[in-house]
N, C-alpha and C positions, 0 to 999 in steps of 0.2 A: 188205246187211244189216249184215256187221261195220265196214263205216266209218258207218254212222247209228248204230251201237252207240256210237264210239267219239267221236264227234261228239256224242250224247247225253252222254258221260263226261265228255268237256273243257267242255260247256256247265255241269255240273250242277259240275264241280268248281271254274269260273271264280264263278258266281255265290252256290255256299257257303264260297268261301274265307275270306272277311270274318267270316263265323258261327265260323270255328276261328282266328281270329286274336283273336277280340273276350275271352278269357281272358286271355292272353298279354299282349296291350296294359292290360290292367289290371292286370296283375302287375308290369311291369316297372316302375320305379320311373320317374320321371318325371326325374330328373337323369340316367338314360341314356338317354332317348328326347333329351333335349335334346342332350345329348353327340354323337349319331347325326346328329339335324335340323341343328345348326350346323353339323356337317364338312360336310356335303350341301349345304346353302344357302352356305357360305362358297366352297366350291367352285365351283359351280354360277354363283354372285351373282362372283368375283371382279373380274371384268371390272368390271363393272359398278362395283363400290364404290369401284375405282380409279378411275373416269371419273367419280365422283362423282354416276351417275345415280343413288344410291338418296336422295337429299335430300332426296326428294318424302317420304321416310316420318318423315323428322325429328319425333318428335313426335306422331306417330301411329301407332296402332298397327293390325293385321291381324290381325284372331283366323282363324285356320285352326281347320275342322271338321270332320273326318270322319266322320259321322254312323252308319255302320252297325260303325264298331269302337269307338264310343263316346270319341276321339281328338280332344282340341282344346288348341290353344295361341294365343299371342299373339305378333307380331314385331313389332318396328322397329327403328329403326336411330339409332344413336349412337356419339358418336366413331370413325364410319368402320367402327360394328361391328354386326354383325345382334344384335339383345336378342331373346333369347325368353324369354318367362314361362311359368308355366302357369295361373296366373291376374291379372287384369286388371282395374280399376276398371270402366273401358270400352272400346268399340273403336270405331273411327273408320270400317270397312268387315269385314265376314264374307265369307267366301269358305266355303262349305259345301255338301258331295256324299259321295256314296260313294265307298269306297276307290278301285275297278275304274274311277272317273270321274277320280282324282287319277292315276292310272298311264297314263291314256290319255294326260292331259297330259302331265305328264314325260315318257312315248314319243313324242313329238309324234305322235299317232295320232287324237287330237281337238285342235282347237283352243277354248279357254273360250267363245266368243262361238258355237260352235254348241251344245254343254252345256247353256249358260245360255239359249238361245232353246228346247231341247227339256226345259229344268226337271229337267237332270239336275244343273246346278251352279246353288247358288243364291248370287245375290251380293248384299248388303243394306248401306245405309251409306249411306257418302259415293262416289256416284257417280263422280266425279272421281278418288276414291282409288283407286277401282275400276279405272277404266280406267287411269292408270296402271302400278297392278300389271298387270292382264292384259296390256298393252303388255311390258311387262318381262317376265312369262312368255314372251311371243312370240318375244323376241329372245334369250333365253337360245342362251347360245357351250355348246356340250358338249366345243371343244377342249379344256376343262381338266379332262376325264375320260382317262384311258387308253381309246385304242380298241377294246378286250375290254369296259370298262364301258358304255360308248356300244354298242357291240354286243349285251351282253347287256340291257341296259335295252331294245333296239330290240325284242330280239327276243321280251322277257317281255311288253311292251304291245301287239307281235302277238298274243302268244299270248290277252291275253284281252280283246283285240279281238276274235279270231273265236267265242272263248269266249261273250260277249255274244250271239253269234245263236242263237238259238233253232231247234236242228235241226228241220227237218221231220218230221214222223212217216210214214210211207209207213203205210197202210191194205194189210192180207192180206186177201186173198183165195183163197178156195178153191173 
């Protein structure tokens, strides 16, 4: 009874989180949400920008959506640098889900291509850009995290991973 209790608690807590972040994210002003996202993706993307795979976005851009904290931007990449806006003429491919569906990713806990087949990530555009990115998400190096960050990322996308199941209810009897 107290681990379905508690199991009910971390479900109910995993899937209203979003609901008490969606103030916050509208308050913050939008030049430190950028400040935030670039350290994160420049981190994250370094490899990468060195090898000069991100070419493919030259020019195009990636609106990121996150639809239930009311949270969207635009990327690409120039002179060797990720651009985020926060807004955009147009965008060349949308990549758009809920929060708990971005966190699965970055905890490599889901991969996009089962997301997008169960309609929990929606991707719209330029197919090819699409897959692309998703390929690049895929390959993302976490060495250039400290292993406490890489750890705790692991361990937060666990946690609502198992958050997402919907505990059982066991039926009393008397």
């Amino acid at each position: 009874m107290f681990t379905s209790a508690i199991a009910n608690i971390h479900h109910q807590l995993v899937i209203n989180a979003p609901k008490a972040l969606l103030y916050p994210a509208a308050i913050v002003p939008f030049f430190v949400q950028k400040k935030v996202l670039s350290e994160l993706l420049q981190r994250l993307l370094s490899e990468a920008i060195e090898d000069d795979d991100l070419d493919f976005l030259q020019d195009k851009w990636l609106k990121i959506e996150v639809t239930d904290i009311k949270f969207s931007c635009y990327v690409s990449f120039a002179d060797q640098k990720l651009v985020i806006k926060q807004q955009c003429e147009k965008s060349d491919v949308t990549f758009s889900g809920a929060l708990n569906e971005f966190i699965l990713i970055a905890g490599r806990k889901e991969d996009p291509d089962t997301l997008f087949f169960q309609r929990r990530l929606v991707i719209e555009g330029d197919t090819e850009l699409g897959l692309e990115i998703k390929n690049l998400l895929d390959n993302i190096d976490f060495d250039n995290f400290s292993p406490r960050i890489e750890k705790a990322l692991n361990n937060f996308a666990t946690f609502v991973q198992r958050g997402l199941i919907k505990p059982q209810q066991k039926e009393i009897t008397a």
